[in-house]
FIKOL-897338 format. One line per 4 residues: number of its first residue (from 0); for each residue x, y, z of N, C-alpha, C, O, CB. Coordinates in nm, 4 decimals. Each point is the difference from the previous one (the first is absolute). Last residue first. Glycine has a CB too. Example, Ala and Ser with C-alpha at 12.3 -4.5 7.8 and 13.67 -1.06 7.14 Angstrom:
% FIKOL-897338
1 = 1.2850,-0.2250,0.7080,0.0820,0.1190,0.0060,-0.0770,0.1090,0.0730,0.0509,0.1108,0.0169,0.0675,-0.1736,-0.2314  -0.0894,-0.5092,0.2075,-0.0890,0.1190,0.0000,0.0900,0.1200,0.0000,0.1036,-0.0019,0.0665,-0.2928,-0.1154,0.0581
This chain:
% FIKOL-897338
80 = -4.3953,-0.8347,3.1319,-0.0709,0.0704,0.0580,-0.0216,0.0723,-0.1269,-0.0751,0.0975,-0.0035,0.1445,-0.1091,0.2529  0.0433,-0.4973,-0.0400,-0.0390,0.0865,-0.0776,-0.0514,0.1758,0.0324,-0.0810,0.0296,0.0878,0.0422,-0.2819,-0.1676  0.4097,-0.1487,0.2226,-0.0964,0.1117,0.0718,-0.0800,0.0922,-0.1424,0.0422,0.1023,-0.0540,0.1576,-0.0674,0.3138  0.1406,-0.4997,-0.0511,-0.0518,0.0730,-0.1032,-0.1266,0.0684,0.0498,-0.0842,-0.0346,0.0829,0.1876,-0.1205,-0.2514
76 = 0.3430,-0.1259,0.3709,-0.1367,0.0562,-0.0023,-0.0223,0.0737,-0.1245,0.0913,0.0445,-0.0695,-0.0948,-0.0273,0.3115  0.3500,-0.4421,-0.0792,-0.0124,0.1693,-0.0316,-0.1784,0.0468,-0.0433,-0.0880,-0.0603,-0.0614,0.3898,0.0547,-0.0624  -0.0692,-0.4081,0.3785,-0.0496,0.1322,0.0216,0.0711,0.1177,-0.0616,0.0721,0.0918,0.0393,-0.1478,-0.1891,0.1566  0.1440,-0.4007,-0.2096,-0.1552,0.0392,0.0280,-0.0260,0.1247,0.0009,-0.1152,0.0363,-0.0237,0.0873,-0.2027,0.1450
72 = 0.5390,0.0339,-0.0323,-0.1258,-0.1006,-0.0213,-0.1536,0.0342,0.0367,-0.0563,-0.0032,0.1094,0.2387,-0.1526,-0.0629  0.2714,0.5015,-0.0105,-0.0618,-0.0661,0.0913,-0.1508,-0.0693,-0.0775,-0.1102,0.0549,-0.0013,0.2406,0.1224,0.2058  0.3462,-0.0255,-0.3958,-0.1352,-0.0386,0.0072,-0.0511,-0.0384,0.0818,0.0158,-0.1212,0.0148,0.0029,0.0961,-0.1555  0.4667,0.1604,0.2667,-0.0320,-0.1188,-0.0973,-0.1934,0.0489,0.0397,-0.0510,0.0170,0.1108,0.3304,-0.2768,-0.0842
68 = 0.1077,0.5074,0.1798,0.0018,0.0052,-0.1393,-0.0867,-0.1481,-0.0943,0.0202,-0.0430,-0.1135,0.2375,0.2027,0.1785  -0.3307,-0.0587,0.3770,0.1105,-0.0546,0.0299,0.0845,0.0327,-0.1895,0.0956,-0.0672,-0.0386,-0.2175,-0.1511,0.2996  -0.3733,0.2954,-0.2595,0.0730,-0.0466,0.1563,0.1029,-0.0615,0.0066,-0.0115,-0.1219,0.0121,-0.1598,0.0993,0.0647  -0.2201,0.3205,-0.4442,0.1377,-0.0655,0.0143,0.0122,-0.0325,0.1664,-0.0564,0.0691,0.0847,0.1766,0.0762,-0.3116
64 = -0.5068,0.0084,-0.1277,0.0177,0.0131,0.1381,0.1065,-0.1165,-0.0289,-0.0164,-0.1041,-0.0637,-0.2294,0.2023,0.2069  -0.0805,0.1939,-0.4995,0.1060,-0.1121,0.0522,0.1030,-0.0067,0.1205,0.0906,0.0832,0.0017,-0.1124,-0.0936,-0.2209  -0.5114,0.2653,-0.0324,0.0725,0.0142,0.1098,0.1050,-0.1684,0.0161,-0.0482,-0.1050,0.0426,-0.1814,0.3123,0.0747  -0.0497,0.0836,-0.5307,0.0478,-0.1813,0.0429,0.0889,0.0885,0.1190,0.0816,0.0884,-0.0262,-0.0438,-0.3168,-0.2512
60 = -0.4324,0.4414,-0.0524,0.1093,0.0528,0.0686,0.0887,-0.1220,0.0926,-0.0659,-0.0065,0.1037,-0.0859,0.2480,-0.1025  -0.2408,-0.0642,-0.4506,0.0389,-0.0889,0.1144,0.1037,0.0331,0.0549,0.0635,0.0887,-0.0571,-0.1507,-0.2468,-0.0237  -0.1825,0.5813,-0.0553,0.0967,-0.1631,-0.0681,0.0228,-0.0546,0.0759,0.0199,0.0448,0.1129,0.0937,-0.0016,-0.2594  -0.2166,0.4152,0.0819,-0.0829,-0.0570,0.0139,-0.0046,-0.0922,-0.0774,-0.0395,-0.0169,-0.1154,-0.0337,0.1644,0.1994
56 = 0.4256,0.2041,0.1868,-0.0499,-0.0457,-0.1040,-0.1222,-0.0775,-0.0177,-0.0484,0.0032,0.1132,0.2505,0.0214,-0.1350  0.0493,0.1727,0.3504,0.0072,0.1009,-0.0434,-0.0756,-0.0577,-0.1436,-0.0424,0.0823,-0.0811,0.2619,0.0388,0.2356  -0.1307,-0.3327,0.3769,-0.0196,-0.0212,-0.1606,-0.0439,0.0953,-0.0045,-0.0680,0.0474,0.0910,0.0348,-0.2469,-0.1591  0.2931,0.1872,0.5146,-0.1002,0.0886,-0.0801,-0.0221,-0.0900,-0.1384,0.1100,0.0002,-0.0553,-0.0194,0.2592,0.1590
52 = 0.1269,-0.5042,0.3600,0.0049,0.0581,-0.1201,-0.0944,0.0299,-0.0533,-0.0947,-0.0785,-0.0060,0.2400,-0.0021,-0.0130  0.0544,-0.1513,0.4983,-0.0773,0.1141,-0.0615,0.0862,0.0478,-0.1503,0.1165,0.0352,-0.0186,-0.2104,0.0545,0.2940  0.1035,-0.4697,0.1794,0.0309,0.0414,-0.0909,-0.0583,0.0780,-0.0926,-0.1029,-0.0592,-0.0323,0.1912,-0.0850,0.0952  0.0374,-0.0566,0.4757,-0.1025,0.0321,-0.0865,0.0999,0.0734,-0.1296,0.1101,0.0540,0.0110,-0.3350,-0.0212,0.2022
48 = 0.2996,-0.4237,0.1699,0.0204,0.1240,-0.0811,-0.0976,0.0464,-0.0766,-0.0842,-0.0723,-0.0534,0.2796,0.0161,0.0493  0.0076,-0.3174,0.4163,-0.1353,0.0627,-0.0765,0.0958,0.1262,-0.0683,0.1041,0.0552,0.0356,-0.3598,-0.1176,0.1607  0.5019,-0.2127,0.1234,0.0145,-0.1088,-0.1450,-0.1153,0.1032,-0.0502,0.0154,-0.0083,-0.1218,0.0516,-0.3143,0.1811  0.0102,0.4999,0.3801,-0.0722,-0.1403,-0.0007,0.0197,-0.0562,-0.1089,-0.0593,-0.1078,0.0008,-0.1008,0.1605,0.1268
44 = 0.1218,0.4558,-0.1900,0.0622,-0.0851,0.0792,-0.0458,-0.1436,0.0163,-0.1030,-0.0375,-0.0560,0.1506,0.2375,0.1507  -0.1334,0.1640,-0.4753,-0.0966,-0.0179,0.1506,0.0870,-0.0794,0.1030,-0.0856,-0.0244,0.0850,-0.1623,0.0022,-0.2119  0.4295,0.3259,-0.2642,0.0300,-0.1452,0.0197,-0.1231,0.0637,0.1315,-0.0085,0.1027,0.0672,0.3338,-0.2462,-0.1655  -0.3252,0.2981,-0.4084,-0.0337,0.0468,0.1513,0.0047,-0.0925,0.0815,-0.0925,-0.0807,-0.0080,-0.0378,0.2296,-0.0485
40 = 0.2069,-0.0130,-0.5005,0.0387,-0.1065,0.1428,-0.0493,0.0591,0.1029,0.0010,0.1230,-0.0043,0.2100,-0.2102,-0.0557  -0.2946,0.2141,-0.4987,0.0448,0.0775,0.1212,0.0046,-0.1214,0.1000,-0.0771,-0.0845,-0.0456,-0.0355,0.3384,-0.0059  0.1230,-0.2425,-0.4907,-0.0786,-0.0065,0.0746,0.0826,0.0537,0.1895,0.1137,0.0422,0.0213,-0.2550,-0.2513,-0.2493  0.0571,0.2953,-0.3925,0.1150,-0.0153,0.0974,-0.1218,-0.0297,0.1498,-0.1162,0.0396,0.0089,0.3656,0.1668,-0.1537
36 = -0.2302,-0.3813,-0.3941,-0.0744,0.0333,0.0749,0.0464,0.0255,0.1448,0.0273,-0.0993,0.0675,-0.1581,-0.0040,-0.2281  0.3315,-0.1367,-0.1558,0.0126,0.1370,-0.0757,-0.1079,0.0917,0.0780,-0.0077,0.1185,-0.0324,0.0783,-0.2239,-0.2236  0.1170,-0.3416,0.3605,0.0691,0.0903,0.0429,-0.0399,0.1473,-0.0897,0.0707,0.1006,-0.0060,0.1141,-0.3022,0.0884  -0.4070,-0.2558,-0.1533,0.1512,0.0072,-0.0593,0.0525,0.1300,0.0403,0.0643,0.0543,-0.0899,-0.1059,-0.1968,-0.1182
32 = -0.4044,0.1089,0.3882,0.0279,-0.0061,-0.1593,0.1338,0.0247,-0.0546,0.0369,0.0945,-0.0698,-0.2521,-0.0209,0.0546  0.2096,-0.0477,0.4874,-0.0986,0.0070,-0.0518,0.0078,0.0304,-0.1560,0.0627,0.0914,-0.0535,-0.1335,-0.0424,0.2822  0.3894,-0.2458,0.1845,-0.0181,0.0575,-0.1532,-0.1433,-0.0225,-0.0165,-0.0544,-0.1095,0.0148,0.2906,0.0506,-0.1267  0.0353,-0.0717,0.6105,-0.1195,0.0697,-0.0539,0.0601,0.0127,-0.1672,0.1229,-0.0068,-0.0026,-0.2194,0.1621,0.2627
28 = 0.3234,-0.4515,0.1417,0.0258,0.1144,-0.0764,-0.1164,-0.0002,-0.0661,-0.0392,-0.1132,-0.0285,0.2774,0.1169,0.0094  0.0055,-0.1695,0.5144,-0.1003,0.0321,-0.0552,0.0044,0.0806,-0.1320,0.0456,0.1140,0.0083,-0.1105,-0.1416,0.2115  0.4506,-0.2831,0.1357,-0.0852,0.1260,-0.0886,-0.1023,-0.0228,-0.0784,-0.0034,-0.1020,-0.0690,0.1822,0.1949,0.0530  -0.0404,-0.3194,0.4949,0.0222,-0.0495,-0.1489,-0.0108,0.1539,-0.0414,-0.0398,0.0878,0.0767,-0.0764,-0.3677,-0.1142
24 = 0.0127,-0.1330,0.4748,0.0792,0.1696,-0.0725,0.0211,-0.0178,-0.1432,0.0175,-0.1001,-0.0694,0.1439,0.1667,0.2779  -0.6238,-0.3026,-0.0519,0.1857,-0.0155,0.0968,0.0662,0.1053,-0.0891,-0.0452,0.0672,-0.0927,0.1001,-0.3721,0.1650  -0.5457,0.2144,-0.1079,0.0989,-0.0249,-0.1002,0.1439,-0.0150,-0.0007,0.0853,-0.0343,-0.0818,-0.2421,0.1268,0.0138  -0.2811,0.0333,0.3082,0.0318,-0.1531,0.0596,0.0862,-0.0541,-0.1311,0.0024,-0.1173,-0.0373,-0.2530,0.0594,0.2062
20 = 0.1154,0.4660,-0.1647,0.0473,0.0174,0.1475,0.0449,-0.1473,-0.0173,0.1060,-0.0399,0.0484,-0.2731,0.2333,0.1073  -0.0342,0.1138,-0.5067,0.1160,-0.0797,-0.0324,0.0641,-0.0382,0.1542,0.1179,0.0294,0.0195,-0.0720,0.1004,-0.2794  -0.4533,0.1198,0.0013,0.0037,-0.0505,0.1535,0.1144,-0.1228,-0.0798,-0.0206,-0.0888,-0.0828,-0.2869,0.1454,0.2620  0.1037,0.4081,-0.4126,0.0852,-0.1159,-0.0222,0.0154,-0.0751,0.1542,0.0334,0.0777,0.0895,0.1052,0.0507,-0.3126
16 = -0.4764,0.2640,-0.0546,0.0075,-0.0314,0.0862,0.1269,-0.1791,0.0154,-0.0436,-0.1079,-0.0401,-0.2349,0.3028,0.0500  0.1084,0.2606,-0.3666,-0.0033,-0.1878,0.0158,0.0809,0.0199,0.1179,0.0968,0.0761,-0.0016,-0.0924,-0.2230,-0.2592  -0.2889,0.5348,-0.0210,0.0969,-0.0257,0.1313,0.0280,-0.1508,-0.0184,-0.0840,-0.0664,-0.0608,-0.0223,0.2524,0.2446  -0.0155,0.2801,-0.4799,-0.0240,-0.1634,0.0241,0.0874,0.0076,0.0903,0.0939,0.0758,0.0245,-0.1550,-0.2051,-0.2321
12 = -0.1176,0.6204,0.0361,0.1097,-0.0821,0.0501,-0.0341,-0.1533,0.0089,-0.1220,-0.0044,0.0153,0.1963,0.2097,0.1138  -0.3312,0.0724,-0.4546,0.0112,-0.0324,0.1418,0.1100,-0.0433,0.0213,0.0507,-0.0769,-0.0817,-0.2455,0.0357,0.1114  0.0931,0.0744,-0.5070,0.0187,0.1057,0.0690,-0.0304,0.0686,0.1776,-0.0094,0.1155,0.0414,-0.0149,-0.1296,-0.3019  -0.1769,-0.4399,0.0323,0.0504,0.0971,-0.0770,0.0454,0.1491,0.0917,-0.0729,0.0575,0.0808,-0.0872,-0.1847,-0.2841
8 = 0.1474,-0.3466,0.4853,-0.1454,0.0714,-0.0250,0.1062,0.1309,-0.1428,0.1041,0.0522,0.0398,-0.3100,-0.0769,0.3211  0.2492,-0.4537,-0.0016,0.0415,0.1100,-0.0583,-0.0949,0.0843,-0.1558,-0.0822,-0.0363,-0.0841,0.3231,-0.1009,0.2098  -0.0818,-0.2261,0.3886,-0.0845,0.1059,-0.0678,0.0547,0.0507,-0.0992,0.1160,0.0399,0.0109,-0.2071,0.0126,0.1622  0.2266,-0.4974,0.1374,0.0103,0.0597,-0.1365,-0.1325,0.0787,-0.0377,-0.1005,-0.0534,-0.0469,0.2610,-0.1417,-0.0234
4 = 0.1428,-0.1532,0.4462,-0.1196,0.0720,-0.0155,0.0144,0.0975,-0.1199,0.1160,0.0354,-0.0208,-0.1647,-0.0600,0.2707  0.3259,-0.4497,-0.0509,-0.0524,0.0948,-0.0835,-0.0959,0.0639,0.0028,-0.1014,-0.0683,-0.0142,0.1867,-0.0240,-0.0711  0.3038,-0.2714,0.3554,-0.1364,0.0456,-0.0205,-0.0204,0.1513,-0.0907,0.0763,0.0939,0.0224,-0.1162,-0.2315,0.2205  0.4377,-0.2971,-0.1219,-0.0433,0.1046,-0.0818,-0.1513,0.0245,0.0381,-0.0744,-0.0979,-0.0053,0.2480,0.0379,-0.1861
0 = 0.2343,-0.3027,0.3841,-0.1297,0.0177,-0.0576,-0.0260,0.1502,-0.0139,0.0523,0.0630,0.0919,-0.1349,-0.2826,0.0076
């Protein structure tokens, strides 16, 4: 199971917050808008991470979250900013 937190604000850093603890091992992969938007990792330990990207633009922006290389169902986010 997956939990999500999601700020994001024009020309602020955004953060999304990932709680992947009760997801058993695996890799984690981030693309923000098809990878053209670069973003930063910060493993919190415990399966948690935090994730950070600047929008430079003023446009929607689709956060897609991979686990194991496969879609993780339901969640890609969208972030107007």
């Amino acid at each position: 199971m997956f939990f999500f937190l999601l700020y994001a604000v024009y020309l602020i850093i955004c953060f999304l917050l990932v709680d992947a603890s009760n997801a058993g091992e695996g890799q984690l992969e981030i693309a923000v808008n098809d990878g053209e938007v670069p973003n930063q990792v910060q493993v919190l330990g415990n399966g948690k991470c935090l994730i950070s990207f600047m929008p430079e633009l003023v446009m929607p922006h689709v956060v897609d979250i991979k686990f194991n290389n496969e879609n993780v169902v339901g969640k890609q986010l969208h972030a107007v900013i």
